[in-house]
C-alpha positions as CSV (number, residue, x, y, z in Angstrom):
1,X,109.2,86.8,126.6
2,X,109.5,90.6,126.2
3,X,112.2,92.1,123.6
4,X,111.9,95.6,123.7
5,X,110.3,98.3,125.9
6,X,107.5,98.9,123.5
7,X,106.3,95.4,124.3
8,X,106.4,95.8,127.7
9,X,104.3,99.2,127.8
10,X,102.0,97.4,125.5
11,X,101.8,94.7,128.4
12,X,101.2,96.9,131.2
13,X,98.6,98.4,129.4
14,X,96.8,95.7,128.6
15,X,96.5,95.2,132.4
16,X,94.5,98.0,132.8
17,X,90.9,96.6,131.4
18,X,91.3,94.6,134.9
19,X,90.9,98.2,137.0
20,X,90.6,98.2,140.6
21,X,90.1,95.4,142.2
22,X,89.7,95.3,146.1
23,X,91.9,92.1,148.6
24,X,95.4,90.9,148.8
25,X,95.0,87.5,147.3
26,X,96.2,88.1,144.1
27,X,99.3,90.3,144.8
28,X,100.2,88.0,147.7
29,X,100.1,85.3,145.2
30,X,102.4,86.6,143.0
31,X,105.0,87.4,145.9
32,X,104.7,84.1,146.7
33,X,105.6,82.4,143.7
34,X,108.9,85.3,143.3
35,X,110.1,84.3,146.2
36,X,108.5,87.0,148.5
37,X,110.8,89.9,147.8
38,X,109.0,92.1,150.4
39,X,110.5,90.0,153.3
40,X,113.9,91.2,152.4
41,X,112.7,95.0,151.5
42,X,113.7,97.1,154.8
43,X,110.7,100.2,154.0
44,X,108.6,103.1,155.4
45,X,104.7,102.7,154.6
46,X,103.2,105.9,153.8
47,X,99.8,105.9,153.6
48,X,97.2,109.5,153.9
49,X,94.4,111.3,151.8
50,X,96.7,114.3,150.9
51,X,100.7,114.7,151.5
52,X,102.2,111.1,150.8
53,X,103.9,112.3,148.0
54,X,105.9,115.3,149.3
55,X,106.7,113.7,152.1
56,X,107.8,110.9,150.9
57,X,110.6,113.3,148.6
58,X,111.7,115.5,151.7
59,X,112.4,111.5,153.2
60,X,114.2,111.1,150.0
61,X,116.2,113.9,149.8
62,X,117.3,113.7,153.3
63,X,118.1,110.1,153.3
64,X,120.1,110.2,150.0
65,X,122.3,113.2,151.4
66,X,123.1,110.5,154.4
67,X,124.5,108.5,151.3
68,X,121.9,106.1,151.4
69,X,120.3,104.3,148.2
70,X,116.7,105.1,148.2
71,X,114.2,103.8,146.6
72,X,110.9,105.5,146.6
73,X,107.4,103.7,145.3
74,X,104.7,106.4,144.1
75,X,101.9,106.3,142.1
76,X,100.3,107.9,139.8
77,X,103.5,107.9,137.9
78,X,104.1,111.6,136.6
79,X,107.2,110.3,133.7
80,X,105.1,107.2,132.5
81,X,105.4,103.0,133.9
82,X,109.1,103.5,135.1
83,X,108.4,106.5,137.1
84,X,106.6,104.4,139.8
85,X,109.5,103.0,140.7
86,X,112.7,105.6,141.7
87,X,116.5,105.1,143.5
88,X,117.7,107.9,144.7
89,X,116.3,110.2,141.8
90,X,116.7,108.4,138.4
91,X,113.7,105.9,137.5
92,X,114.5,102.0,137.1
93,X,116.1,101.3,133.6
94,X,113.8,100.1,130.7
95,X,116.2,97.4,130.5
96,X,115.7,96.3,134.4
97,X,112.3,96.7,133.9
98,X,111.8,94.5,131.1
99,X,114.3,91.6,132.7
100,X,112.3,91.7,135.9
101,X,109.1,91.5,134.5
102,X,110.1,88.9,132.2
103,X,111.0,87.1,135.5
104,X,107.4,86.9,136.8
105,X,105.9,87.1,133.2
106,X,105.5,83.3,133.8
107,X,104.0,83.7,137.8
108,X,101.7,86.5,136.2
109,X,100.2,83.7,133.6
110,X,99.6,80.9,136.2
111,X,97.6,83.1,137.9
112,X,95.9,84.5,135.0
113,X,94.8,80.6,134.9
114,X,94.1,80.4,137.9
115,X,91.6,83.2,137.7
116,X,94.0,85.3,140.0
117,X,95.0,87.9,137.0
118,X,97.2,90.3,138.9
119,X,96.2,94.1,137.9
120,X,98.4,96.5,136.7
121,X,98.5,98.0,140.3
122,X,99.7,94.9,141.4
123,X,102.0,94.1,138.8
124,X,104.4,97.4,139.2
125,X,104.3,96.6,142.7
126,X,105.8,93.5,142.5
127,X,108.6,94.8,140.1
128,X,109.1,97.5,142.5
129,X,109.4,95.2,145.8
130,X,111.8,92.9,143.5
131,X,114.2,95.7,142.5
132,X,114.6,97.5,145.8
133,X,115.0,93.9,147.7
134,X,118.1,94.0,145.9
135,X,119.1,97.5,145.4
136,X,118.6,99.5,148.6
137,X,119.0,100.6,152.0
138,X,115.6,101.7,152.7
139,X,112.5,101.9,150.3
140,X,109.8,104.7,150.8
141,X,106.4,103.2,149.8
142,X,103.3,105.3,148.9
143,X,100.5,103.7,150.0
144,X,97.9,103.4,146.6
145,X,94.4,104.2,148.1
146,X,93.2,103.9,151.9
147,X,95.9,101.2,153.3
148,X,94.5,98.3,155.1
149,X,93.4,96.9,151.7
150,X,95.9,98.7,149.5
151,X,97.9,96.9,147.1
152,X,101.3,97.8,149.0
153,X,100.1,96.6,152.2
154,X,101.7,93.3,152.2
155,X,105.1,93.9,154.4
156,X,106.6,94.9,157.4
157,X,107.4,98.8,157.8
158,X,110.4,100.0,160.0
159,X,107.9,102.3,160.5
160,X,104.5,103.8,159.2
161,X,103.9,107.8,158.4
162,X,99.7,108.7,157.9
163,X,100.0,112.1,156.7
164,X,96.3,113.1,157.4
165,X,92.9,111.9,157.0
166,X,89.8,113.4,154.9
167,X,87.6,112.4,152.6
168,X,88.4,111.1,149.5
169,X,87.8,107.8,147.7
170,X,84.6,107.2,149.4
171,X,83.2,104.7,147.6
172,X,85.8,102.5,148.2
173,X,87.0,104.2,152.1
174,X,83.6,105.2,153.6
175,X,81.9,108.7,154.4
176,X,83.0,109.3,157.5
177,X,86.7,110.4,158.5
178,X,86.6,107.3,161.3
179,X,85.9,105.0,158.5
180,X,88.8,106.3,156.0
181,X,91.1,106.4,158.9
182,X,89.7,102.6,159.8
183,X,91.5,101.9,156.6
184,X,94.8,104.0,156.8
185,X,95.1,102.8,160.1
186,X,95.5,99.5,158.4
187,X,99.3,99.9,157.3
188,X,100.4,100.2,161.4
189,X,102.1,96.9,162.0
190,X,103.4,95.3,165.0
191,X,106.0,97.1,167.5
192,X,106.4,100.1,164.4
193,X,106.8,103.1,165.5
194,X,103.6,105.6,163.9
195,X,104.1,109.1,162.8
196,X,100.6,111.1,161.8
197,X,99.7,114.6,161.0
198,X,97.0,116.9,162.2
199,X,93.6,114.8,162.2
200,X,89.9,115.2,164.4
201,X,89.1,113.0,167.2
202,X,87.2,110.7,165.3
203,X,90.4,109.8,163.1
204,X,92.9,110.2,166.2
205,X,90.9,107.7,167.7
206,X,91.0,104.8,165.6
207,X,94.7,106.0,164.6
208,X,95.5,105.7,168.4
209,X,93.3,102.4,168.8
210,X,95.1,100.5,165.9
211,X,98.5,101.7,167.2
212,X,97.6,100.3,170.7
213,X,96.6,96.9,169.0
214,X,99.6,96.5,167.5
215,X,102.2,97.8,170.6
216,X,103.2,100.4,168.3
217,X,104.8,103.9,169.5
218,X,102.8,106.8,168.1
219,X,103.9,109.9,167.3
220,X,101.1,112.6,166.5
221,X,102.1,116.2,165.1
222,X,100.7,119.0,167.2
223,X,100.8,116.8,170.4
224,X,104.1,115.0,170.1
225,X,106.1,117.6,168.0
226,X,105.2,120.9,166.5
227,X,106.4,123.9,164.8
228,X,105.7,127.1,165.2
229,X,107.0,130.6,164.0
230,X,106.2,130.1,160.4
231,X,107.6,132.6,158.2
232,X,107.9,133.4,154.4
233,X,111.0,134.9,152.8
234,X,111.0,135.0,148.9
235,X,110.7,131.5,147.9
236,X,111.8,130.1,151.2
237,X,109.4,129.4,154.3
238,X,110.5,128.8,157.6
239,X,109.5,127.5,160.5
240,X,110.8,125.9,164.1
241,X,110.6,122.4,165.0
242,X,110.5,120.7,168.5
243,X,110.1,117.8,169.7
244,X,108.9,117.5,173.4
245,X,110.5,120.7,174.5
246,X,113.7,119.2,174.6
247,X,114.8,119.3,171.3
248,X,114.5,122.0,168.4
249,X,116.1,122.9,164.6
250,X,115.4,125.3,161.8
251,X,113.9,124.2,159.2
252,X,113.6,126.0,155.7
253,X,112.2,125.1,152.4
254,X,111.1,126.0,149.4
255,X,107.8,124.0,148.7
256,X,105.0,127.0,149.4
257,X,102.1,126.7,151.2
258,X,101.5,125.7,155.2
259,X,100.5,122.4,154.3
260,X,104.1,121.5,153.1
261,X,105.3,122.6,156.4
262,X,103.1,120.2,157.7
263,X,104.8,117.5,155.2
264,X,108.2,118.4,156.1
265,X,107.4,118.4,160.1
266,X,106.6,114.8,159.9
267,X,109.7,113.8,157.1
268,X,111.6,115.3,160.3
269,X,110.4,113.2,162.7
270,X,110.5,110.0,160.7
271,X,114.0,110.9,160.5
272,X,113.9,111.2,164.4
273,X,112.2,107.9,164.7
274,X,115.2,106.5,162.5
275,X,118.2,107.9,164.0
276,X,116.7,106.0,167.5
277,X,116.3,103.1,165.4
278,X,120.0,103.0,164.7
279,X,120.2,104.9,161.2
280,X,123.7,107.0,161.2
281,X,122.1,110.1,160.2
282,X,123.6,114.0,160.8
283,X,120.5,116.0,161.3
284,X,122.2,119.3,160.1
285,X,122.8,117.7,156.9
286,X,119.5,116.6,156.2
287,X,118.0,119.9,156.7
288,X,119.9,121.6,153.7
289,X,118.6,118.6,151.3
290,X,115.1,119.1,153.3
291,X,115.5,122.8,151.8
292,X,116.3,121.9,148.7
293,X,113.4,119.6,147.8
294,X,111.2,120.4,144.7
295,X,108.5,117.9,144.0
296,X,106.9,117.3,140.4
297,X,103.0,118.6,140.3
298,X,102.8,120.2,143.7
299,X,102.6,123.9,143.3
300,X,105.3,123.6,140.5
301,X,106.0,126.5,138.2
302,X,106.3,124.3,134.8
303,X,106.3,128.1,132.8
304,X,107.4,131.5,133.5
305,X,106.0,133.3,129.9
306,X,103.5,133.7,131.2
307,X,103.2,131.9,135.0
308,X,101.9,128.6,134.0
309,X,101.1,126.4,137.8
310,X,100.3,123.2,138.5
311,X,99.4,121.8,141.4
312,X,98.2,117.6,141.4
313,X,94.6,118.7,144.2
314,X,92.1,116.3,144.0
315,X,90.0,115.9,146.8
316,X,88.6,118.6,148.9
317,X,90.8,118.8,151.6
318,X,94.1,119.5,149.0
319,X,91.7,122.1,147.2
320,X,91.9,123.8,150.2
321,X,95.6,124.3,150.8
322,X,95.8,124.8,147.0
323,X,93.5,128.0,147.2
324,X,95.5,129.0,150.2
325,X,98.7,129.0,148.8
326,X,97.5,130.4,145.3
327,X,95.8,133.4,147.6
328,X,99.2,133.7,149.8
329,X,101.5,134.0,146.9
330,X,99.2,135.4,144.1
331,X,96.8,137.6,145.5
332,X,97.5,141.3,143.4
333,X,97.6,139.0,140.2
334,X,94.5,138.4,137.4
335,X,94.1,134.7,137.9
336,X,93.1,131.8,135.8
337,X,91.8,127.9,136.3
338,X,92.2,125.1,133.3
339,X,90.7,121.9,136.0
340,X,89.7,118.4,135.0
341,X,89.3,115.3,137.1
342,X,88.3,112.4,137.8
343,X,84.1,111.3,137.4
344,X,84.3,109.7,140.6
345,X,85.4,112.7,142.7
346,X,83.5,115.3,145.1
347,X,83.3,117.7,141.6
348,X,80.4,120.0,143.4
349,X,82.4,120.7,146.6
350,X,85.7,121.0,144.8
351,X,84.2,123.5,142.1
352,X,82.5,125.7,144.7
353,X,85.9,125.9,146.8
354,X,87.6,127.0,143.3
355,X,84.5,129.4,141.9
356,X,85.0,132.7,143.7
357,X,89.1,132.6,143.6
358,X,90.0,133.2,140.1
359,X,88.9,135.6,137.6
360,X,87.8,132.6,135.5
361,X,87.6,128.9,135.4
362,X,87.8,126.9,132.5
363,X,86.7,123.5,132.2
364,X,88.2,120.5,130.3
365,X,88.8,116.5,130.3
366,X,91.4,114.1,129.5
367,X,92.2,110.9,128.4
368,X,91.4,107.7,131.0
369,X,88.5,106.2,131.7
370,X,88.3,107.8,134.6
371,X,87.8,110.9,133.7
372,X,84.5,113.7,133.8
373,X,83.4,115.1,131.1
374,X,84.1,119.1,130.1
375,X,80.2,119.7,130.2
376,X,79.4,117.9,133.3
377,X,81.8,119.3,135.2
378,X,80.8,123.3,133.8
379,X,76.8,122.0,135.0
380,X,78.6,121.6,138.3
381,X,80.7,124.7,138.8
382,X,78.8,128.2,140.3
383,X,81.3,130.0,138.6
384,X,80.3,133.4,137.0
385,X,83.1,133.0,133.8
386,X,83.5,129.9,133.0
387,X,84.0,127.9,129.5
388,X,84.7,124.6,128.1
389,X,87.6,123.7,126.5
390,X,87.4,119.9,125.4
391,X,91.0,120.1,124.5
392,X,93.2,121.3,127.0
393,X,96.3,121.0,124.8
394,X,94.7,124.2,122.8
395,X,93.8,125.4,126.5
396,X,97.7,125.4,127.0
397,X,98.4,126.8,123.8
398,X,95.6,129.6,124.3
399,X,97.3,130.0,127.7
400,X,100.6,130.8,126.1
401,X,99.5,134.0,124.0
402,X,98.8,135.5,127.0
403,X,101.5,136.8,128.6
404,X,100.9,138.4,131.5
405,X,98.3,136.8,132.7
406,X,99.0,133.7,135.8
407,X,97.4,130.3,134.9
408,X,97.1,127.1,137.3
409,X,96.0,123.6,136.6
410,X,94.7,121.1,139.1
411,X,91.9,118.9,139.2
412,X,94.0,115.3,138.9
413,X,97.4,114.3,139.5
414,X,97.2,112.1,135.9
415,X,96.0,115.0,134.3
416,X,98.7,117.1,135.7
417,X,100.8,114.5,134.7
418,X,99.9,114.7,131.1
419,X,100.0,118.4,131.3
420,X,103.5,118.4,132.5
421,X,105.2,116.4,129.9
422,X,103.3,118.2,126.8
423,X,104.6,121.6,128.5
424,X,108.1,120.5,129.4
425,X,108.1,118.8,125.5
């Protein structure tokens, strides 16, 4: 039995030697023998390469200014093990923690002899199922990696969101966009409505084929409902919303970049979908909490003296927006990059997107296994200045003597993780 937090870190670690491993067997298992706490979870599914995340919080916000108790599953985890699992906006107690996972400590063994050891992956998301069977209204789940094989994908959603499709993950998801849509497409369940953002035909297709299987409404954004009139004020963007011509609102927020106007188009119509569904919801209401929606590690200002950024892009397609919004919001300012990521990630194509955009790049790694190496990843940059910096806690502290200079960080959202707790420390 565990007897203090420490213990229970220790154990969750531990887990990790068992990395990634691909079925449902083991997690379904383990739901099984607690009692199947995802039968009696009422949840969104959230699955898509980039987006998940801030959607997922302008659904948050919105739904917890309705007065309902939220809870919201996310990974990576950006304030350590209890940060994957959330209500409303304060992480699940150490203390619940450790009682629940001494409740399927004994489940998590039998399986261990069994040669079913649960991962770590599968573990949390257990504990998280558990406490929101019990403590809320509606859950908001963020789907792990791809969907139809993803750790979370083991209930029935009131209704599925698939932010957008591109590549990413591709050893695990496939090369082409049909095939990584193939397996986001796999968290649309019977009669749920489906929500997705922009995608091309090859991912529409298998989005709308899957949907079709299951009798499930679909919703696409761009086709379905839009927005249009973007426009930037200060801090604030703003945009229009309709839905079929017969319905419209304002919408304003402070999350930069187009792509977050994207996110919050789609956290409007899931809140469409759930006011037909029967959800008392006052739409005017959740606009103002839609506005006020900050979300850890996208685009977040984590330093003013000097401008320190940082902004959790990992794949190519959120390198993109990244550069778009640094270039919309920065463009008269001397610019500098601190990236690291993971080994297993498109480093070339990211690296070239990044090399021309900032007056220098510099190059560093982190601790997980995960992780590339400083020197392989400055091989793989075309960068005129670049450097290495095998520490990036002396990158940050370099960072800081420079005052007027602007600095962003991306590359991995656990090494923006790590970066944003030594920083706010």
């Amino acid at each position: 039995m565990f007897e203090n937090f420490e213990q229970v870190e220790a154990f969750i670690a531990s887990r990790k030697s068992l990395g990634m491993k691909p079925g449902l067997d083991r997690v379904k298992a383990l739901l099984s023998l607690v009692n199947n706490p995802e039968k009696r979870m009422r949840a969104i599914h959230v699955a898509g390469t980039n987006g998940k995340g801030s959607t997922i919080q302008f659904l948050k916000d919105a739904l917890k200014a309705e007065g309902y108790q939220v809870g919201v599953f996310t990974s990576p985890s950006m304030t350590g093990v209890t940060g994957h699992i959330v209500l409303n906006d304060s992480n699940i107690p150490e203390k619940t923690f450790l009682e629940l996972l001494n409740a399927i400590h004994p489940a998590i063994m039998q399986l261990d002899r069994q040669s079913q050891a649960p991962t770590e992956f599968e573990i949390i998301t257990v504990l998280a199922f558990m406490y929101f069977s019990n403590n809320t209204d509606i859950a908001l789940i963020e789907a792990g990696m791809g969907g139809r094989g993803d750790t979370t994908n083991v209930f029935s959603p009131i209704l599925s969101i698939i932010t957008n499709v591109a590549r990413d993950h591709t050893a695990f998801l496939g090369d082409t966009t049909a095939e990584i849509a193939y397996q986001k497409a796999g968290i649309i369940k019977k009669h749920a409505p489906v929500i997705s953002g922009h995608m091309d035909k090859e991912a529409l297709h298998v989005i709308e084929k899957e949907a079709r299987l299951h009798e499930s409404q679909f919703y696409q954004l761009g086709r379905d409902f839009s927005y249009t009139d973007p426009e930037k004020n200060q801090a604030i963007q703003k945009f229009s919303w309709h839905r079929d011509n017969d319905y419209s609102a304002s919408i304003a927020i402070r999350m930069q970049g187009e792509h977050q106007i994207k996110n919050a188009s789609i956290a409007y119509m899931a809140l469409i979908q759930l006011n037909d569904l029967g959800y008392v919801l006052d739409l005017k209401r959740a606009t103002i909490a839609i506005e006020n929606t900050q979300v850890p590690g996208r685009f977040e200002v984590i330093q003013r003296d000097p401008v320190i950024i940082i902004d959790g892009a990992h794949n190519p397609a959120g390198i993109q927006g990244f550069i778009e919004t640094v270039e919309e919001n920065y463009q008269a300012k001397e610019r500098h990059l601190l990236f690291a990521a993971f080994k297993d990630k498109e480093l070339e194509t990211m690296l070239n997107q990044l090399s021309t955009h900032f007056s220098s790049i510099t190059l560093t790694s982190f601790d997980h296994p995960r992780a590339a190496q400083a020197d392989a990843l400055y091989q793989a940059t075309k960068a005129v200045e670049k450097k290495i910096c095998n520490d990036w806690e002396e990158a940050i502290k370099k960072m800081l003597e420079h005052k007027n200079h602007y600095y962003f960080i991306t590359g991995s959202l656990n090494f923006i993780a790590s970066v944003r707790k030594y920083v706010k420390q």
